[in-house]
VEXDO-925227 format. One record per atom (N, C-alpha, C): residue in three letters; z, y, x; residue number from 1; atom name. Coordinates in steps of 0.05 Angstrom, whole numbers, plus 5000, padded with zeros to 4 digits. Layout:
r, z, y, x, k, a
ALA, Z, Y, X, NUM, CA
...
This chain:
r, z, y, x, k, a
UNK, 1823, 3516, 1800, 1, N
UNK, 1805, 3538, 1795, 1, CA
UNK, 1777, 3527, 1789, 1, C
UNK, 1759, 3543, 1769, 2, N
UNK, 1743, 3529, 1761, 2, CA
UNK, 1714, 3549, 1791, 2, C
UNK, 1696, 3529, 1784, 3, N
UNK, 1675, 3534, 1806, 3, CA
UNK, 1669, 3565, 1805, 3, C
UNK, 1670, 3585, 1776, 4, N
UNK, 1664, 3608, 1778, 4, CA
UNK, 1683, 3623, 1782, 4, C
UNK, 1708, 3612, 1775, 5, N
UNK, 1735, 3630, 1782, 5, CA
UNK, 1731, 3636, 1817, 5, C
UNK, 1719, 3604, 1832, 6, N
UNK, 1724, 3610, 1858, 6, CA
UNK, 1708, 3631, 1868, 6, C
UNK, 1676, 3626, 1864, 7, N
UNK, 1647, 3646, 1869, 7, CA
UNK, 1664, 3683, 1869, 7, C
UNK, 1674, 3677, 1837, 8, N
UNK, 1684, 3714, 1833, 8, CA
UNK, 1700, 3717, 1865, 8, C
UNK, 1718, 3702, 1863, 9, N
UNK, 1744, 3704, 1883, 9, CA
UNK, 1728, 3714, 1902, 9, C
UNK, 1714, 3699, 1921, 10, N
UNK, 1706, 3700, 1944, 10, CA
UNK, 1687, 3729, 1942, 10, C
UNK, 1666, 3724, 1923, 11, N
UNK, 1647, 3766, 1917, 11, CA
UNK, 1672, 3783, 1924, 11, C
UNK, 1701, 3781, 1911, 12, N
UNK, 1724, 3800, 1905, 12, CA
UNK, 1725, 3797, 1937, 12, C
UNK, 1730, 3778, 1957, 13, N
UNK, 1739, 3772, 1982, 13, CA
UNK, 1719, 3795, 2004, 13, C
UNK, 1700, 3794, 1995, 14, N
UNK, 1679, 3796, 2013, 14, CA
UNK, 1679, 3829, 2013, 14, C
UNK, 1679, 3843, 1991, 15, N
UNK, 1680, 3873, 1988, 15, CA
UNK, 1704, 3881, 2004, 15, C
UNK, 1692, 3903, 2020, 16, N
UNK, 1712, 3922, 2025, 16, CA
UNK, 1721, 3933, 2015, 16, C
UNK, 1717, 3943, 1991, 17, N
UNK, 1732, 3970, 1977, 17, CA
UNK, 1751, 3956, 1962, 17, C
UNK, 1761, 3921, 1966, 18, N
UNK, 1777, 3906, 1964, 18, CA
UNK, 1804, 3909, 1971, 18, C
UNK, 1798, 3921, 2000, 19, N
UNK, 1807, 3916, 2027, 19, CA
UNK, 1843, 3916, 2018, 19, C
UNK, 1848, 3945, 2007, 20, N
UNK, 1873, 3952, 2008, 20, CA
UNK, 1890, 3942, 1986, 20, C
UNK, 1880, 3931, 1956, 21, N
UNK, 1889, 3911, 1946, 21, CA
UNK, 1905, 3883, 1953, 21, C
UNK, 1896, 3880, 1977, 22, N
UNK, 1917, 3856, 1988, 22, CA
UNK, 1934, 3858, 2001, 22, C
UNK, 1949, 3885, 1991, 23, N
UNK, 1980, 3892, 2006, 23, CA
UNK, 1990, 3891, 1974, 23, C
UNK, 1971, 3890, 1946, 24, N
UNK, 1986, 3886, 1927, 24, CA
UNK, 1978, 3867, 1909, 24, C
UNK, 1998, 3872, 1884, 25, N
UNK, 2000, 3849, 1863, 25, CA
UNK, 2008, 3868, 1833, 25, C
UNK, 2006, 3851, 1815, 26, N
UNK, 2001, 3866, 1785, 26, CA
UNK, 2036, 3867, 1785, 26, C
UNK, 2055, 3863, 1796, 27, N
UNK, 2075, 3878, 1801, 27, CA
UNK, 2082, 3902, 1808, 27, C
UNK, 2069, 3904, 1836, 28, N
UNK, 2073, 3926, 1848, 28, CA
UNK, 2058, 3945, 1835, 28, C
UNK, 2029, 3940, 1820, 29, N
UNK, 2011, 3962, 1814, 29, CA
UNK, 2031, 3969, 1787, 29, C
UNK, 2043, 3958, 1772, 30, N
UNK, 2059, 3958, 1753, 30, CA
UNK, 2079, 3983, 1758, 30, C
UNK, 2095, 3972, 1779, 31, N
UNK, 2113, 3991, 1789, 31, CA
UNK, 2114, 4013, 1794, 31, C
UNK, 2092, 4015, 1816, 32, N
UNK, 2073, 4043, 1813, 32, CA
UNK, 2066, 4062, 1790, 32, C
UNK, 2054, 4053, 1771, 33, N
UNK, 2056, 4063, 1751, 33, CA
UNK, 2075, 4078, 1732, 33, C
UNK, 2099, 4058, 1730, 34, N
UNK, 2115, 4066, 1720, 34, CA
UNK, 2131, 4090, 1730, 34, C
UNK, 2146, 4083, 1757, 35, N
UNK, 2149, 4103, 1769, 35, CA
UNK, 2138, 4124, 1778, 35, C
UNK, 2119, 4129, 1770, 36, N
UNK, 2097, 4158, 1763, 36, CA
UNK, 2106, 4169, 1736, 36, C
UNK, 2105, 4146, 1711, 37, N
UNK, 2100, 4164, 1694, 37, CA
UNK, 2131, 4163, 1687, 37, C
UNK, 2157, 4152, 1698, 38, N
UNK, 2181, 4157, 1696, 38, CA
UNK, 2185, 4189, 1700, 38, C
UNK, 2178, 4195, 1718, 39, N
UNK, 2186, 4225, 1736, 39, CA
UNK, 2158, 4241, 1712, 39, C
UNK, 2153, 4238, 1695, 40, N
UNK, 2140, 4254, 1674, 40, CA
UNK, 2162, 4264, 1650, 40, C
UNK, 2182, 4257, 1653, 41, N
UNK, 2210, 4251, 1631, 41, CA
UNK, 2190, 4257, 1598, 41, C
UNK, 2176, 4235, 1601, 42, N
UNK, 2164, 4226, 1576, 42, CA
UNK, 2183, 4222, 1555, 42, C
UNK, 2179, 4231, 1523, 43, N
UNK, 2192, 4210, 1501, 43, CA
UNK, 2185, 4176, 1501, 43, C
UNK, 2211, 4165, 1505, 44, N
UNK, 2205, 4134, 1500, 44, CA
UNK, 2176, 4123, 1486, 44, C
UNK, 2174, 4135, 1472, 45, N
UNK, 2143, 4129, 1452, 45, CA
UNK, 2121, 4130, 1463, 45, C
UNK, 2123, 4156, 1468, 46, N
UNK, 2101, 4162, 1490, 46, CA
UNK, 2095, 4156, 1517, 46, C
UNK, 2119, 4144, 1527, 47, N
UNK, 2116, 4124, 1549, 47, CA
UNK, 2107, 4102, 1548, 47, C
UNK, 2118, 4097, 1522, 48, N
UNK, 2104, 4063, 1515, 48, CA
UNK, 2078, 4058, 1511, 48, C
UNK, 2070, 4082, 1497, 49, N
UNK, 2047, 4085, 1489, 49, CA
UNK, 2017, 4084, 1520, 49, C
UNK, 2037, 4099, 1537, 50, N
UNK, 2018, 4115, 1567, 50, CA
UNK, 2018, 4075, 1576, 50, C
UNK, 2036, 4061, 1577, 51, N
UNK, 2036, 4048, 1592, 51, CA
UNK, 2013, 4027, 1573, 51, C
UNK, 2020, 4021, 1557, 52, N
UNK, 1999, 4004, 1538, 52, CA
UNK, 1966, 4018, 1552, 52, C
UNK, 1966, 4036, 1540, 53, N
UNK, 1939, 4052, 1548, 53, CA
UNK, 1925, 4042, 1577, 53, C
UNK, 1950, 4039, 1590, 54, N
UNK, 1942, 4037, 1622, 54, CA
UNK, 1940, 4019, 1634, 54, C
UNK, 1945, 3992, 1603, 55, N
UNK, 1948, 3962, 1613, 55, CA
UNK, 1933, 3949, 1643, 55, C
UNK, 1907, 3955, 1646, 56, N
UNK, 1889, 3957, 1669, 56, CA
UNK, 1880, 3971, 1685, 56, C
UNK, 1896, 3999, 1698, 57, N
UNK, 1895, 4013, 1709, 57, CA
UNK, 1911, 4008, 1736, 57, C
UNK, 1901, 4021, 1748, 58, N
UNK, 1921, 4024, 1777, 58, CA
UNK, 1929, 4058, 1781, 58, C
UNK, 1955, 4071, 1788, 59, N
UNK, 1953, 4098, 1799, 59, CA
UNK, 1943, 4103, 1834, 59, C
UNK, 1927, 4134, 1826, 60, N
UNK, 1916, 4128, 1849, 60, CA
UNK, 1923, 4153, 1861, 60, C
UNK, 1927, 4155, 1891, 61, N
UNK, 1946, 4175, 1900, 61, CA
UNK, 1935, 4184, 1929, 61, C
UNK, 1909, 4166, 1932, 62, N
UNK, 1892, 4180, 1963, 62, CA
UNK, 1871, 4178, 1952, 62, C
UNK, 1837, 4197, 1965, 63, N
UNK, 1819, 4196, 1962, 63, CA
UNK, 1811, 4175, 1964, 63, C
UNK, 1815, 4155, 1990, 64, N
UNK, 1806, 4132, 1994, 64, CA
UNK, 1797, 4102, 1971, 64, C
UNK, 1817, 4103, 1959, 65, N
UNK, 1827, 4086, 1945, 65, CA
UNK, 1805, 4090, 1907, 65, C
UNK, 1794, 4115, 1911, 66, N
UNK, 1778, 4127, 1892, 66, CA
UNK, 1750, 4116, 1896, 66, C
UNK, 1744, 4100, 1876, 67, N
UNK, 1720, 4095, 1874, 67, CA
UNK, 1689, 4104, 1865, 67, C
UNK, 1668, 4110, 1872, 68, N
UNK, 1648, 4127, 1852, 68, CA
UNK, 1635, 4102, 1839, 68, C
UNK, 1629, 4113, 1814, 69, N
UNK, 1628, 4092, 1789, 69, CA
UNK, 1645, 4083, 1777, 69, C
UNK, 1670, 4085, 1788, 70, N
UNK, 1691, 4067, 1774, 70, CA
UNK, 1704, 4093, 1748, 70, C
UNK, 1714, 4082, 1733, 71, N
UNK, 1728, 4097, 1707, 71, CA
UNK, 1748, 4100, 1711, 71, C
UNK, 1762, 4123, 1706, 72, N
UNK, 1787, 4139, 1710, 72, CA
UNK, 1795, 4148, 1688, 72, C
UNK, 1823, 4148, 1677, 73, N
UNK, 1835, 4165, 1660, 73, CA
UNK, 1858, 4178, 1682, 73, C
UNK, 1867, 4213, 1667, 74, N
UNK, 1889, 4218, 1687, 74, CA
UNK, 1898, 4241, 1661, 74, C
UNK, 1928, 4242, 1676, 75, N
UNK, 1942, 4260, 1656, 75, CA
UNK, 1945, 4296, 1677, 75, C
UNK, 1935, 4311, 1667, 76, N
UNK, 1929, 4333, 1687, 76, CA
UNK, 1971, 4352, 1680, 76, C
UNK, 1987, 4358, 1714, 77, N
UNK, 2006, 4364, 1705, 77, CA
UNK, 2009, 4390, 1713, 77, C
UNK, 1995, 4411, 1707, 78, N
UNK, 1991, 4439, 1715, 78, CA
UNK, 2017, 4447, 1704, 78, C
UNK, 2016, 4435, 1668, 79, N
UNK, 2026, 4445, 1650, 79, CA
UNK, 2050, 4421, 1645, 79, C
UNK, 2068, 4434, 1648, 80, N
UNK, 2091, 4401, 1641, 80, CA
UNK, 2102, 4401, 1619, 80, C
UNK, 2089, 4431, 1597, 81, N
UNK, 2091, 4423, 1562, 81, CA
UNK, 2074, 4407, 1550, 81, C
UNK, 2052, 4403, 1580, 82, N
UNK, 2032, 4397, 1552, 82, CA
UNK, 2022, 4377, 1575, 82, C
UNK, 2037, 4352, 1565, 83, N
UNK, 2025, 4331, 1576, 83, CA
UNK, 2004, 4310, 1564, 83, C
UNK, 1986, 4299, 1565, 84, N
UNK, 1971, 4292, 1564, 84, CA
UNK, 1954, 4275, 1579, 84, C
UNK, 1944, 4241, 1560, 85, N
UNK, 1930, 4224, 1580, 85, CA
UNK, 1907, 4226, 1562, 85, C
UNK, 1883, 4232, 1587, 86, N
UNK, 1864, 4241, 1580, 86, CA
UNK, 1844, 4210, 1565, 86, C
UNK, 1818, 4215, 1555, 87, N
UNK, 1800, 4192, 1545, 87, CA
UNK, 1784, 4187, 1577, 87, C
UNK, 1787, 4195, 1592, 88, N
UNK, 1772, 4188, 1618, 88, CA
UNK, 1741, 4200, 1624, 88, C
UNK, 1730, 4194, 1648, 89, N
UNK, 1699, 4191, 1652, 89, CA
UNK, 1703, 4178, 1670, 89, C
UNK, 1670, 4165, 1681, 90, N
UNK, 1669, 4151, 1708, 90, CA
UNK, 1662, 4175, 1728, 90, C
UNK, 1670, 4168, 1754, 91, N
UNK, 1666, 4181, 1774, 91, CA
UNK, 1641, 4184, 1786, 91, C
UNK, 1635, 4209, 1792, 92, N
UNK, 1601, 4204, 1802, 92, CA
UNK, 1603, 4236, 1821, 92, C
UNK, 1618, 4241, 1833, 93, N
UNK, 1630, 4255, 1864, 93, CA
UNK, 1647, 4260, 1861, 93, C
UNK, 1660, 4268, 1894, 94, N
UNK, 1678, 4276, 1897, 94, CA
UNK, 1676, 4303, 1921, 94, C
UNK, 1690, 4324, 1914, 95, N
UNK, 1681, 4339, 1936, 95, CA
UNK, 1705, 4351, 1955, 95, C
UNK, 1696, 4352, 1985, 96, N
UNK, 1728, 4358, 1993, 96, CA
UNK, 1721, 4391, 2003, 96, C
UNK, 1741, 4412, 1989, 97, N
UNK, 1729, 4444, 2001, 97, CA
UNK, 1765, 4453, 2003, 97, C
UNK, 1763, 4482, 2004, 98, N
UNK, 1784, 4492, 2011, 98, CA
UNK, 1810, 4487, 1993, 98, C
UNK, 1797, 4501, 1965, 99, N
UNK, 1815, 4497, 1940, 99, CA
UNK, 1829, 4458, 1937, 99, C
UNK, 1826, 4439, 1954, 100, N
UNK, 1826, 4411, 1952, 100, CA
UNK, 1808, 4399, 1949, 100, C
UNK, 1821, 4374, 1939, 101, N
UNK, 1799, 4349, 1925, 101, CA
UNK, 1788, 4352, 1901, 101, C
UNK, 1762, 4355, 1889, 102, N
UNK, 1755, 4366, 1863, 102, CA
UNK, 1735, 4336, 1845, 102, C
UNK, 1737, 4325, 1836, 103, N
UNK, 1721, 4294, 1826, 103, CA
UNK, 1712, 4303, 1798, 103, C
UNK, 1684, 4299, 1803, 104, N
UNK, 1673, 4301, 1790, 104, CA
UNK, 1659, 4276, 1774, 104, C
UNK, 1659, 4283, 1740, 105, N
UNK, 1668, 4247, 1725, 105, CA
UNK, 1637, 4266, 1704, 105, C
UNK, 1635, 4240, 1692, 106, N
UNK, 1620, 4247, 1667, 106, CA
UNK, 1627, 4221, 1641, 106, C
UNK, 1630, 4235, 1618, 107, N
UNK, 1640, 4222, 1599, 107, CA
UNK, 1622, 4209, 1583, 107, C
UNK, 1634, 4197, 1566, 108, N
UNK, 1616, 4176, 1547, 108, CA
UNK, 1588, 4196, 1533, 108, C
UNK, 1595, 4215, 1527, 109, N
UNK, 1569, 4227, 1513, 109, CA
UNK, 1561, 4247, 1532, 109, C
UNK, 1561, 4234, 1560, 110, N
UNK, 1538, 4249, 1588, 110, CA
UNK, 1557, 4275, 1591, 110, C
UNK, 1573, 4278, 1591, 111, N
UNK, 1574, 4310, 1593, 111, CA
UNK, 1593, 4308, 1626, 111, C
UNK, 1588, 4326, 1638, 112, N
UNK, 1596, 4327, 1663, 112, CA
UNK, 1628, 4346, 1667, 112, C
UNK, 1640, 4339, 1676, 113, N
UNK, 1667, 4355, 1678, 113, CA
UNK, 1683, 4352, 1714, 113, C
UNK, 1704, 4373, 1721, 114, N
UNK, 1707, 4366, 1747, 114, CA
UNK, 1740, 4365, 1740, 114, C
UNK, 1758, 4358, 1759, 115, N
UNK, 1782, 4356, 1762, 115, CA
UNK, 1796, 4356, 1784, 115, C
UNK, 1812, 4375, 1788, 116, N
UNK, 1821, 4378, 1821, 116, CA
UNK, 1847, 4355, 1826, 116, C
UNK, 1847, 4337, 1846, 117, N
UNK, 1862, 4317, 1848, 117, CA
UNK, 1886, 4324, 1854, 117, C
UNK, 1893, 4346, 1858, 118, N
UNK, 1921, 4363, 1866, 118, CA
UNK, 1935, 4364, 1845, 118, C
UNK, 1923, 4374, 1827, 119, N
UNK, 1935, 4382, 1796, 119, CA
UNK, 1942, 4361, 1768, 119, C
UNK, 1923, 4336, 1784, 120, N
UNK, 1932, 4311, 1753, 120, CA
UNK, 1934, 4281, 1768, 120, C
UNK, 1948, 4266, 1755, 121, N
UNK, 1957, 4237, 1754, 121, CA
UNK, 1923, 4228, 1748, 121, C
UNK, 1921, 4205, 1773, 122, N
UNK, 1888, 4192, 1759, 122, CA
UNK, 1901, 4170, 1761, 122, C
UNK, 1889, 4152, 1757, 123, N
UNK, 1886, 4123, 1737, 123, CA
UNK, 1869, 4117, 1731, 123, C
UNK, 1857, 4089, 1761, 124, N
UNK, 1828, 4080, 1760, 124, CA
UNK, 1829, 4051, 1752, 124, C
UNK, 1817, 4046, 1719, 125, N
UNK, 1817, 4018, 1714, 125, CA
UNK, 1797, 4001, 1744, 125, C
UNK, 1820, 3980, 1733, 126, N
UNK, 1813, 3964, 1756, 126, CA
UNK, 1785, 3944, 1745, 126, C
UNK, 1772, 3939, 1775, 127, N
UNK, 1744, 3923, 1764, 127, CA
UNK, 1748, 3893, 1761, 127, C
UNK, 1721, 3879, 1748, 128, N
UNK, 1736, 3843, 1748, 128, CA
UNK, 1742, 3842, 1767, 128, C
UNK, 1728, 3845, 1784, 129, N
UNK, 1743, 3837, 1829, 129, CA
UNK, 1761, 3833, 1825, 129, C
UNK, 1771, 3864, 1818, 130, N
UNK, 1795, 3865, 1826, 130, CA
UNK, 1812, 3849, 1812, 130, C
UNK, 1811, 3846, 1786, 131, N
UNK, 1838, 3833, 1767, 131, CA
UNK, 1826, 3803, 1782, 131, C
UNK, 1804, 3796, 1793, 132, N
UNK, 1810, 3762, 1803, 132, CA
UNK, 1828, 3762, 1827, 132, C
UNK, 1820, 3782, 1840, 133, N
UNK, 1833, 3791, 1870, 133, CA
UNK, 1859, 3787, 1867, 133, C
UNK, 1868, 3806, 1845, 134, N
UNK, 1899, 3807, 1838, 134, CA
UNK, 1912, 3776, 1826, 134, C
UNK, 1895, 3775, 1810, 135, N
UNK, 1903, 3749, 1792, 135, CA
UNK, 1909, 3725, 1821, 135, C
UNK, 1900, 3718, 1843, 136, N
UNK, 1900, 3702, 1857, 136, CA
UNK, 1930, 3714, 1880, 136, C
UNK, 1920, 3735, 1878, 137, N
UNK, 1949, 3746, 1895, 137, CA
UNK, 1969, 3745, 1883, 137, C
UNK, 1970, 3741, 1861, 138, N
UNK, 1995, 3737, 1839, 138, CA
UNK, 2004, 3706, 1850, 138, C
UNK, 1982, 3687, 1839, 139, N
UNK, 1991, 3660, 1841, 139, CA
UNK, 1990, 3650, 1864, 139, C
UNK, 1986, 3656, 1896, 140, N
UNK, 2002, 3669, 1919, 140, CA
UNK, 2025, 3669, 1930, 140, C
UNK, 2035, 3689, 1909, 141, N
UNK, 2061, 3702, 1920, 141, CA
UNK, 2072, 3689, 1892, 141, C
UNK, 2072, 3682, 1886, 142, N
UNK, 2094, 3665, 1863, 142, CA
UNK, 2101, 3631, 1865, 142, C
């Protein structure tokens, strides 16, 4: 590993919001994935397509694990004709009230929008940290 590969490693080491990443690996986040968007009974195409899209994403399935600032795409499944993976926003709150979890993102041209975490699949690209985090837990466990 070169001297900056190690510096990243250890910044990635040092964060908490690390923390729960080191129960995984770009397998398991893999797996995860898939088996989410399996149980969508997607067309082959459009599976291929979701998964390409999501090359650097992780699915995310507790508040915890939700980062503010970080970028999210999610496919909202109110409607199971009309599925759909969204263009994303970054996260900038989250609010917890009666109706659920509601996250509130704003998109590339500022505009502010909310999303109740009950109702859609999110999918938070992962940060460099993390892909060094991962990348080292890979070569690890292999």
């Amino acid at each position: 590993m070169s001297e900056l590969n190690i510096d990243s490693l250890l910044k990635a080491l040092e964060n908490e919001d690390n923390e729960k990443l080191l129960e995984l690996d770009h397998t398991k986040i893999s797996k995860m994935k898939n088996d989410i968007l399996q149980k969508l009974h997607l067309p082959r195409d459009k599976l291929k397509s979701y998964h390409k899209s999501l090359k650097n994403y992780r699915f995310i399935d507790e508040l915890p694990d939700l980062h503010y600032g970080s970028y999210i795409r999610w496919i909202t499944i109110r409607d199971p004709d009309n599925i759909k993976l969204t263009n994303g926003g970054i996260v900038c709150e989250m609010k917890v009230g009666d109706d659920g979890i509601i996250v509130v993102c704003k998109n590339k041209m500022n505009r502010f929008f909310s999303l109740r975490m009950n109702e859609t699949l999110i999918f938070q690209r992962l940060s460099e940290q993390e892909q060094v985090l991962l990348s080292a837990l890979d070569y690890l466990n292999n």
